[in-house]
VEXZAMI-70139 format. One record per residue (C-alpha): x, y, z; residue in one letter. Coordinates in steps of 0.1 Angstrom, whole numbers, padded with zeros to 4 digits, always signed. Example, Ala and Ser with C-alpha at 12.3 -4.5 7.8 and 13.67 -1.06 7.14 Angstrom:
BEGIN
+0123-0045+0078a/+0137-0011+0071s/
//
This chain:
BEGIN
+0894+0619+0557x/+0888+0620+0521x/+0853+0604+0527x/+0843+0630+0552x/+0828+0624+0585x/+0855+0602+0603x/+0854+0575+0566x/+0887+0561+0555x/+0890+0555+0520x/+0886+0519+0502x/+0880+0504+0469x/+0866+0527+0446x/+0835+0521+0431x/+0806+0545+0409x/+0777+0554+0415x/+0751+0579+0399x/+0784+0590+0380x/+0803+0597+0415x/+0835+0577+0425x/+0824+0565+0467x/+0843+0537+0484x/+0832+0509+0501x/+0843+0501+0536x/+0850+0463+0543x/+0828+0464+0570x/+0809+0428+0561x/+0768+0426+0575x/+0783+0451+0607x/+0776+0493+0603x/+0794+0506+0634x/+0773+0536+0653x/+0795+0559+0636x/+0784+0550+0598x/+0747+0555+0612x/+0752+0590+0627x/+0772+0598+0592x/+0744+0592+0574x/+0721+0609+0596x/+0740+0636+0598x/+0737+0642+0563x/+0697+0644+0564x/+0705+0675+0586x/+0715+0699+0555x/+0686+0686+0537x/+0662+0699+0559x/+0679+0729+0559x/+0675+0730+0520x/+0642+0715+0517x/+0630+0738+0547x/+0639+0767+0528x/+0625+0760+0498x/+0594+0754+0514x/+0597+0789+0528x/+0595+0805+0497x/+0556+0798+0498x/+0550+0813+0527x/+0567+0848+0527x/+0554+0853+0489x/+0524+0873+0498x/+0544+0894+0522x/+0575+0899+0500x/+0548+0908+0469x/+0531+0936+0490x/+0564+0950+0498x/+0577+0951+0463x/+0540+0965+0453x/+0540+0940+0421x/+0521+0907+0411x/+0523+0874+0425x/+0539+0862+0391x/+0568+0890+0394x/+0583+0865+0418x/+0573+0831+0402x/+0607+0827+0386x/+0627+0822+0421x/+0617+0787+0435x/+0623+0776+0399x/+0661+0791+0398x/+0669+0774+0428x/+0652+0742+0422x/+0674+0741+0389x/+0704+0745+0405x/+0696+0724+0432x/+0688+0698+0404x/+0718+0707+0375x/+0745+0708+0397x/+0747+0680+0417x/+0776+0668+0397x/+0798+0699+0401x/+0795+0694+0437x/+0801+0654+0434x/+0835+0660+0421x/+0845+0684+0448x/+0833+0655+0473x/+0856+0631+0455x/+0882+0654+0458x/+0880+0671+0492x/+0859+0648+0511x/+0819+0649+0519x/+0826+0670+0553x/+0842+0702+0533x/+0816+0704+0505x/+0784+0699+0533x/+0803+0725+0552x/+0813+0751+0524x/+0773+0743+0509x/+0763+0752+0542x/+0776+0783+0548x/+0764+0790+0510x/+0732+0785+0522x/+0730+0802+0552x/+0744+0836+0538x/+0726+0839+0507x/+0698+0834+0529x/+0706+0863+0547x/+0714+0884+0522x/+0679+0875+0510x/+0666+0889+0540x/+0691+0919+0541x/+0693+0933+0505x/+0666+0922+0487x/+0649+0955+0469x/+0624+0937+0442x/+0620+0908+0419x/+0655+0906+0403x/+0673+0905+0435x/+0649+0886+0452x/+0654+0857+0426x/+0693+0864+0420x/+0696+0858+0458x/+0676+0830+0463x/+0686+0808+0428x/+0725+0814+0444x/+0713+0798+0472x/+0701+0768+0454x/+0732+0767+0435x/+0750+0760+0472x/+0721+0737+0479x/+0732+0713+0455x/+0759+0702+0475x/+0738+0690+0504x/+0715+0666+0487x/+0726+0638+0458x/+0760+0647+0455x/+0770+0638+0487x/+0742+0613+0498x/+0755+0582+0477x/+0791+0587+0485x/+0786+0587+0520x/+0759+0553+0521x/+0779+0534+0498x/+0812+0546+0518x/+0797+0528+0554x/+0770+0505+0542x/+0774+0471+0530x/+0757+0468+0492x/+0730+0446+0506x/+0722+0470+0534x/+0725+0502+0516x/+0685+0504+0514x/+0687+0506+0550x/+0712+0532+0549x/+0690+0558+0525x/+0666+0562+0551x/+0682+0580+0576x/+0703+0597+0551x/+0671+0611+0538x/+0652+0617+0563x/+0658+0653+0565x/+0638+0663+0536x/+0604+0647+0544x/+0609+0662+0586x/+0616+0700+0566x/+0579+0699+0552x/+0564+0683+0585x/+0582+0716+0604x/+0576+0738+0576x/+0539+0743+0581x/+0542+0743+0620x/+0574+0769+0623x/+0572+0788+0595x/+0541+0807+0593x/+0551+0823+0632x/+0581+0833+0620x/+0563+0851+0595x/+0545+0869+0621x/+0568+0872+0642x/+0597+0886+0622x/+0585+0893+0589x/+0593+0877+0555x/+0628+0893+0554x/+0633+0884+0594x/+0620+0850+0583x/+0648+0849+0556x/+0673+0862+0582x/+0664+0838+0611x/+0669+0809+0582x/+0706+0822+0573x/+0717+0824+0606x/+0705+0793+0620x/+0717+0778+0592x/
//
């Protein structure tokens, strides 16, 4: 369980600075291992996706707050350096509670800093508070998790194999991005946008 998603724990080996353990599974990845890895492209697009989203409810969120396009500028760069910084944190928690409890717990980070985003934001402080604490949840969904979880159910020489659909996520969040987000826009406004985001999340 300590693995996270249905892993048992092996040999113990480092990677990136993270302790992951390698399953004695030989040149055979059963179905599970693949739907593991998957899985954990699905919190990625979540992340990714709403990063992106920050682009497109700028103009709205600036005309609300009545200030300049730069008054906002610092957000995507907050959340990006936590998303970036700490990764490690977050690795340590996986080696100590498992993948599944920190992809859960950065989830639900996630999701309701995202709505609070949508809820409570009154100009450019908040509005950048809220969205960097978001990215500071994000963290856990992308490379502090990602390796542990590969090297965990994929042999060393099939582990290239095995970042592809753990990665996947990312790249289908800026595919959807431009065909989702600018009707929720429209359709809910940039703090329903925010909202729909937390919740789905």
């Amino acid at each position: 369980f300590r693995m996270g998603f249905g892993a048992k724990a092996a040999s113990p080996i480092w990677i990136g600075g993270f302790a992951v353990t390698e399953k004695p599974f030989g040149g055979h990845v059963p179905v599970r291992g693949w739907v593991a890895v998957f899985g954990a492209s699905l919190p990625q697009f979540a992340c990714v996706f709403a990063l992106l989203a920050y682009g497109y409810n700028l103009p709205y969120a600036v005309a609300e707050f009545q200030v300049p396009v730069t008054a906002l500028s610092l957000a995507p760069a907050v959340y990006g350096l936590f998303y970036a910084g700490l990764a490690k944190p977050w690795g340590m928690l996986a080696d100590r509670f498992g993948c599944r409890f920190v992809i859960f717990m950065a989830m639900l980070g996630v999701g309701l800093f995202l709505l609070a985003l949508g809820m409570f934001a009154e100009g450019p402080l908040s509005f950048t508070v809220l969205y960097g604490a978001a990215g500071v949840f994000a963290a856990g969904l992308g490379m502090s998790v990602i390796p542990k979880l590969v090297a965990g159910w994929f042999p060393s020489h099939m582990r290239g194999r095995g970042i592809l659909p753990a990665t996947v996520g990312g790249g289908l969040a800026g595919v959807c991005s431009g065909l989702v987000i600018p009707d929720m826009v429209l359709a809910f406004g940039w703090r329903g946008c925010f909202r729909a985001m937390g919740f789905g999340i």
